[in-house]
C-alpha positions, 0 to 999 in steps of 0.5 A: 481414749487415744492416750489410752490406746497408746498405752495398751499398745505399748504395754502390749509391746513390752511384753511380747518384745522378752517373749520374741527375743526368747523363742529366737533363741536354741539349745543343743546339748553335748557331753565332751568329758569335763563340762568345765571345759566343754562351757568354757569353749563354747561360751568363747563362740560367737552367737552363743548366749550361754552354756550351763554345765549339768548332767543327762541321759541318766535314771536319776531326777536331780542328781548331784555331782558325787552321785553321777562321778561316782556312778550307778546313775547313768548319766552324763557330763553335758553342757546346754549350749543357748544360741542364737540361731541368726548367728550360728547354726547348730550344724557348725556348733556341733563341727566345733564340739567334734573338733574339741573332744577325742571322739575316737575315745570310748571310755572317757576323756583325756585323764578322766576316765569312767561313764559319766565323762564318755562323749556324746550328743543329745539331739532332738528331732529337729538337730538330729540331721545336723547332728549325723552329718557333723559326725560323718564330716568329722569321721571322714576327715580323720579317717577313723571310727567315731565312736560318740553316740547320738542320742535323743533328747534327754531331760537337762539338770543343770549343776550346782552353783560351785561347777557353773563359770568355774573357769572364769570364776575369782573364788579362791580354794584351797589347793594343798594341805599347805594351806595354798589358795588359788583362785578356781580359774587358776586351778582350771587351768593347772587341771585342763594342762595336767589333764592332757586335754589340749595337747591330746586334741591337738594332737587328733585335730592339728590346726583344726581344733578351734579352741587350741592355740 
């Protein structure tokens, strides 16, 4: 009966041990242009867990990557940022996502241009007292208007396999009609330069931009 007992409880234990590692995790939700670069930034964040690249904020269920570019859908390039809330707060992730996108810029980022690649933070109740405060910190120490909304929460659709981990991905594609093969981390770093990116929030943020060398 003992040895049975134990049993129970062990088994027991195992299963509520995956259940309180996942409610000690949360997500926020931000849209920085390019979600490429906005989940290749914030997975470099200590306490971060993961970052998904997809789409909010928009009328469409499930739309796809040319729907959203494309236009008409209302949504969003965003990226779902889990965390570990014993690490890092969502206060400081999102001071981190200000110092990381031109926040000044109303019609899109760096060389992408149109709706779907305007900045924005979709917060729910809880993260939206953080998220107004970082957004009055970074209004004050650029002394202009920021122009990134914050919105509620929205529901998250996560984008196809092809977009997630693209910057660190060893997937070869073809580059030019020569026949040239790269692989998708060398071709995010030939677009996140030609793109004018890092340059421009250096520019914006000088030695405050934490994801800049």
């Amino acid at each position: 009966m003992l040895r049975h007992r134990i049993s129970c409880l062990a088994a027991t234990l195992a299963l509520i041990a995956p259940m309180a590692q996942a409610q000690a995790t949360e997500t926020i939700t931000v849209a920085g242009g390019c979600f490429w670069c906005v989940e290749a930034d914030f997975e470099k964040v200590d306490g971060v867990i993961e970052a998904v690249s997809g789409f909010a904020g928009g009328d469409t269920a499930n739309p796809t990557y040319e729907q959203v570019t494309g236009g008409g859908t209302g949504h969003y390039e965003v990226v779902e940022i889990t965390y570990d809330p014993s690490k890092v707060q969502a206060r400081q992730l999102y001071d981190l996502f200000f110092r990381s996108i031109d926040p000044t810029d109303a019609g899109g980022q760096f060389c992408d241009r149109g709706p779907s690649y305007r900045t924005a933070i979709f917060a729910d109740a809880g993260d939206r007292a953080a998220a107004e405060a970082a957004k009055r910190a970074a209004e004050q120490a650029l002394g202009r208007e920021i122009v990134t909304p914050i919105l509620g929460d929205a529901p998250f659709y996560p984008a196809g396999s092809y977009h997630q981990d693209y910057y660190k991905s060893s997937e070869r594609l073809a580059v030019s009609s020569v026949g040239l093969f790269v692989p998708k981390s060398e071709a995010y770093k030939r677009y996140r330069e030609g793109c004018g990116r890092d340059f421009r929030v250096r520019e914006l943020w000088g030695t405050d931009a934490p994801f800049v060398n």
